[in-house]
C-alpha positions in Angstrom: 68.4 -13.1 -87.6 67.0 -10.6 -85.1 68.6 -10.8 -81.4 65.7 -12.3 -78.8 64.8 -9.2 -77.2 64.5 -10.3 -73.2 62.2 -8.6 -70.9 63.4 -8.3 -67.1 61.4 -9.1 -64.6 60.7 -6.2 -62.2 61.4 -6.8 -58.6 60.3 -4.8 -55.6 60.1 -4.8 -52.0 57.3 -3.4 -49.8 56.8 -3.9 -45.6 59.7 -6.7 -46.1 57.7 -8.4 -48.8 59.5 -9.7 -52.3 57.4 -9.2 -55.2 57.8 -10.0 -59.0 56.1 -7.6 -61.6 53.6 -6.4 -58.8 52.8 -10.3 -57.5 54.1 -11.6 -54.3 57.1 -13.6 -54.1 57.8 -16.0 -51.7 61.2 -17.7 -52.0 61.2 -21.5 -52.1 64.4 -22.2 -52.5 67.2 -24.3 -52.9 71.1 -23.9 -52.9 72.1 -25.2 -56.1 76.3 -25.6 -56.3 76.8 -25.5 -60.1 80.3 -27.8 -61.0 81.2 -30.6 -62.9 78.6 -32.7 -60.9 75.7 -30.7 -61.7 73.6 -31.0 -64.7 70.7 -28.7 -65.1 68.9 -30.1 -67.9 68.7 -32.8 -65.5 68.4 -31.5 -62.0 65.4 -28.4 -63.0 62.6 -31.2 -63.5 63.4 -32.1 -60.2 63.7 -28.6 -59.0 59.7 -28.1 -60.7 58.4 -31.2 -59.4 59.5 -30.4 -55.7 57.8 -27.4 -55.9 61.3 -25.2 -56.1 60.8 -21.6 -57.2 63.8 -20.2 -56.6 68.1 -21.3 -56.8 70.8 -19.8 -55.3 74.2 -20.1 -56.7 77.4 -19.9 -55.6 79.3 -18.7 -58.9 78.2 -16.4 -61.6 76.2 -18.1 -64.4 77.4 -16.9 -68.2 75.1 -19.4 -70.4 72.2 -17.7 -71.1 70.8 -20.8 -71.7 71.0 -22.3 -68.6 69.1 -18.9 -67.3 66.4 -19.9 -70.1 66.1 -23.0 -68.7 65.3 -21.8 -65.4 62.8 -19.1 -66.4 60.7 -21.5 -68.9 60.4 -23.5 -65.7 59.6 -20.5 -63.7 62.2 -20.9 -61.6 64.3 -17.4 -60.3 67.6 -17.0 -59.4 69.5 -15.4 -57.1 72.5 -14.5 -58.8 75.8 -14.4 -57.5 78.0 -11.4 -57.9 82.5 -11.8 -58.3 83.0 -8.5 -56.1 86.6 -9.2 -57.5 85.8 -9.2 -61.0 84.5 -7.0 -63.8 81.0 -7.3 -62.3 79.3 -3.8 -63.6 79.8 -5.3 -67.0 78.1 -9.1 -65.9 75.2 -7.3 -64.5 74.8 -4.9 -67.6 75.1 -8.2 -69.4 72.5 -9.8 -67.5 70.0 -7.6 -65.9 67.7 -7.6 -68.7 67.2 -11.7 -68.3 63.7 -12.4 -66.5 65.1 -15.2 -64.9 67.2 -13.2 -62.2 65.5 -12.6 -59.1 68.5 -10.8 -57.0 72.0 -10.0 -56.8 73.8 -11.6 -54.3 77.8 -10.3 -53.2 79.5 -12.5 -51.5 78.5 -16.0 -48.9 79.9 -16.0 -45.1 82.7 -13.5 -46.0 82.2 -12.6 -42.1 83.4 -15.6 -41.5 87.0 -14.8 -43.1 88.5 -12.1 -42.0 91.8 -13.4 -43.2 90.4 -11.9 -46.8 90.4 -8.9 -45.9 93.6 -7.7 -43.9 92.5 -8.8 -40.6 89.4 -6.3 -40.8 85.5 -7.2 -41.2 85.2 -3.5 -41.7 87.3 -3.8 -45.0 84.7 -6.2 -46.6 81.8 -4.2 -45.2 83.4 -1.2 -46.9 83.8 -3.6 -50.5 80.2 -4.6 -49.6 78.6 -1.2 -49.5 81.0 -0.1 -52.6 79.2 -3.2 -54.5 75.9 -2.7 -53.8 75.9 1.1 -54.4 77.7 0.5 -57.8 74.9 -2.5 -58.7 71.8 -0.4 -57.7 73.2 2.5 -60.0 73.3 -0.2 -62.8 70.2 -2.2 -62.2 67.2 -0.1 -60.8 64.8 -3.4 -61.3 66.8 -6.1 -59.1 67.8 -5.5 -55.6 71.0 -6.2 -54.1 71.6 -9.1 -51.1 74.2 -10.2 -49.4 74.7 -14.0 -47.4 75.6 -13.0 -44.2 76.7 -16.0 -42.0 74.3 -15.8 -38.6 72.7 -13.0 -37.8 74.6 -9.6 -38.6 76.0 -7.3 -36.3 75.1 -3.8 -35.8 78.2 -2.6 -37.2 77.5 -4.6 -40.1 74.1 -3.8 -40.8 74.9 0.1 -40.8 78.1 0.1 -42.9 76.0 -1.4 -45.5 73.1 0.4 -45.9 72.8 -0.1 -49.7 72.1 -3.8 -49.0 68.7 -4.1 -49.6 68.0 -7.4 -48.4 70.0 -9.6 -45.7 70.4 -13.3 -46.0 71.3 -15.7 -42.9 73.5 -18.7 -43.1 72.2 -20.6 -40.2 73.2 -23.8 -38.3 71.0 -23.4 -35.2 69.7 -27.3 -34.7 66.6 -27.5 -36.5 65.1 -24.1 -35.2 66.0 -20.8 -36.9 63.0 -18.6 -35.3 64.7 -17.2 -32.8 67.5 -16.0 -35.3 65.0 -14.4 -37.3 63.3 -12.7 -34.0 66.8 -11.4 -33.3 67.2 -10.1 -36.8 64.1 -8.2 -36.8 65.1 -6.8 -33.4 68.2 -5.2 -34.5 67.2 -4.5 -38.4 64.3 -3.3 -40.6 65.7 -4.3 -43.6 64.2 -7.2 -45.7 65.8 -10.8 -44.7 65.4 -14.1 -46.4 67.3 -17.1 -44.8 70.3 -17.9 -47.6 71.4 -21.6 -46.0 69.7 -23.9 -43.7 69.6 -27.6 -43.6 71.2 -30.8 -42.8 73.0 -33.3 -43.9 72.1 -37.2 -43.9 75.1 -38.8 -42.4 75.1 -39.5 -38.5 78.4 -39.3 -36.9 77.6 -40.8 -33.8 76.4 -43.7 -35.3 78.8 -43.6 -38.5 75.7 -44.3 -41.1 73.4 -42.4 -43.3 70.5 -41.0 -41.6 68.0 -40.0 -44.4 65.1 -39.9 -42.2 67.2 -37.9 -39.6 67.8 -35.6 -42.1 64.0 -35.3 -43.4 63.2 -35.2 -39.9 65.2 -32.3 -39.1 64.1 -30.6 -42.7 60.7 -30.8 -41.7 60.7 -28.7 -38.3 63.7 -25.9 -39.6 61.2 -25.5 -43.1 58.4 -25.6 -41.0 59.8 -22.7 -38.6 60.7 -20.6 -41.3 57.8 -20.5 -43.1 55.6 -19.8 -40.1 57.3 -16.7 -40.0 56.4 -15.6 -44.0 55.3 -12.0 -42.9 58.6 -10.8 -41.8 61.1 -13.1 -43.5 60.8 -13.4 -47.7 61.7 -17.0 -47.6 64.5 -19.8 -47.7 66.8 -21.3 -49.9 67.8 -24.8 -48.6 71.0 -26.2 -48.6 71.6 -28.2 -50.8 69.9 -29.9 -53.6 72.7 -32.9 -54.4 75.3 -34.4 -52.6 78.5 -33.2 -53.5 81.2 -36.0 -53.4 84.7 -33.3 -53.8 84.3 -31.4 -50.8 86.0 -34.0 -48.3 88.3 -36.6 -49.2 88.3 -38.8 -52.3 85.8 -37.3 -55.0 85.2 -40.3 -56.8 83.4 -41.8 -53.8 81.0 -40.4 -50.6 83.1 -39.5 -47.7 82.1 -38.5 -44.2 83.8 -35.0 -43.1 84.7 -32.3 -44.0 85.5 -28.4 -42.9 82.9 -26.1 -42.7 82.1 -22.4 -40.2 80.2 -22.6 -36.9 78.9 -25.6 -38.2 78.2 -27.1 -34.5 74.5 -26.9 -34.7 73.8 -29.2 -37.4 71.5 -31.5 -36.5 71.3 -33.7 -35.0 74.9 -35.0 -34.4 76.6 -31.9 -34.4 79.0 -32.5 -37.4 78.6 -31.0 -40.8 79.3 -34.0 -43.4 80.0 -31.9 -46.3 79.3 -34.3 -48.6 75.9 -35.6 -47.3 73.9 -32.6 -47.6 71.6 -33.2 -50.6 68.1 -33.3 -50.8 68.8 -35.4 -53.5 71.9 -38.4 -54.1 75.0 -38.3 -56.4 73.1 -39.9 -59.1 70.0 -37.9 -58.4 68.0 -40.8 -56.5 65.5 -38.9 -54.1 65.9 -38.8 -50.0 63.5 -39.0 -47.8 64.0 -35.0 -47.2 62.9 -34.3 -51.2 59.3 -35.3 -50.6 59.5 -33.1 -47.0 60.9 -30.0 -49.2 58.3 -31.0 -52.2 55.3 -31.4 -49.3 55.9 -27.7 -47.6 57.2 -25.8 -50.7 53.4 -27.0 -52.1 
């Protein structure tokens, strides 16, 4: 039997634009956490019917299949990068599959200095090291990095191999003036990595769904009003995910998560309550707010 030959897709930048095999790309996306409780024969209809273009995962993908799945569905993804591991040989392995949009190294690692000795400037140097290493491999993809807030100065110039910046942001439900400071201090490509909010209202102690679609609506809606100098979003999350805090066999309120203050609206990232979709994949009133402006 003949191996499948695949064909990569060819991904460029121009004046902070993405674009697939010569056609703009705009990233409408969603962060997709890829565990136990995730099921993507299930969860990519859902993805297609929301109007989803784009995942962003948090751990490297090995079945090819999967990757079929996503690319007979047209869906991209941004795929993540172990910066510890043998990762010249994954992306040798999977460069050539049309389904990758990106490489991504690493998500909030400002946010942990404790990895690296005490010293941001220690994962900025593993950063730049990365990225240099990928782009010598992979001439077709470009190299990203999830940055949480918006990068420093320092950070922005000890990484100049990063092609494209992604933002973690918490701000409320109003990211514009992230993305203005961004621009100010960079001219490198950005696309926002994380946004969103979860459906749980501490003040109140109940789920808020139509808090949460409310807040969707005007931090999508911000975003995508700045299209010409921002390549897009990937929202946080697509399902709830019942293990991060507490008891994972059931839905608990909590959890630990960085300069999380601005979620809106209470102030209190729920870690388990931030799906645009339930546990068992029932739709929230945020889906058809993501499915309306992703149209």
């Amino acid at each position: 039997m003949t191996p499948k030959v695949e064909t990569p897709s060819i991904v460029t930048i121009s004046q902070k634009k993405l674009f697939v095999d010569g056609n703009r790309y705009y990233i409408k996306g969603i962060c997709y956490g890829r565990n136990g409780y995730f099921n993507y024969q299930q969860d990519i209809p859902m993805m297609v019917e929301a109007n989803i273009n784009t995942v962003r995962v948090y751990a490297q993908i090995f079945d090819r299949a999967e990757l079929d799945a996503y690319h007979s569905a047209g869906i991209k993804v941004i795929m993540q990068v172990d910066y510890n591991g043998n990762y010249e040989a994954y992306v040798r392995d999977y460069m050539t599959h049309p389904a990758v949009l990106m490489w991504e190294v690493g998500n909030e690692n400002n946010y942990h200095s404790d990895w690296f000795g005490g010293n941001l400037n220690n994962w900025y140097r593993i950063l730049e090291e990365v990225a240099t290493k990928i782009k010598t491999i992979d001439t077709n993809h470009p190299v990203a990095t999830a940055h949480g807030e918006v990068p420093t100065a320092i950070a922005l110039n000890s990484c100049p191999s990063v092609d494209i910046w992604g933002m973690n942001l918490y701000r409320w439900d109003n990211n514009i003036p992230a993305i203005e400071a961004f621009i100010a201090l960079s001219e490198k490509p950005l696309y926002i990595s994380e946004a969103g909010a979860d459906s749980y209202d501490s003040r109140s102690n109940i789920e808020r769904e139509d808090l949460q679609a409310q807040a969707t609506q005007n931090i999508l809606s911000g975003i995508l009003s700045k299209s010409d100098v921002c390549m897009g979003v990937t929202l946080f999350s697509f399902s709830d995910e019942w293990w991060k805090a507490g008891n994972p066999s059931q839905q608990d309120s909590g959890g630990e998560a960085p300069n999380s203050g601005g979620v809106p609206y209470d102030g209190a990232a729920n870690e388990e309550y931030w799906g645009i979709v339930k546990h068992d994949r029932s739709k929230k009133e945020a889906y058809n707010i993501v499915k309306d402006l992703y149209n």
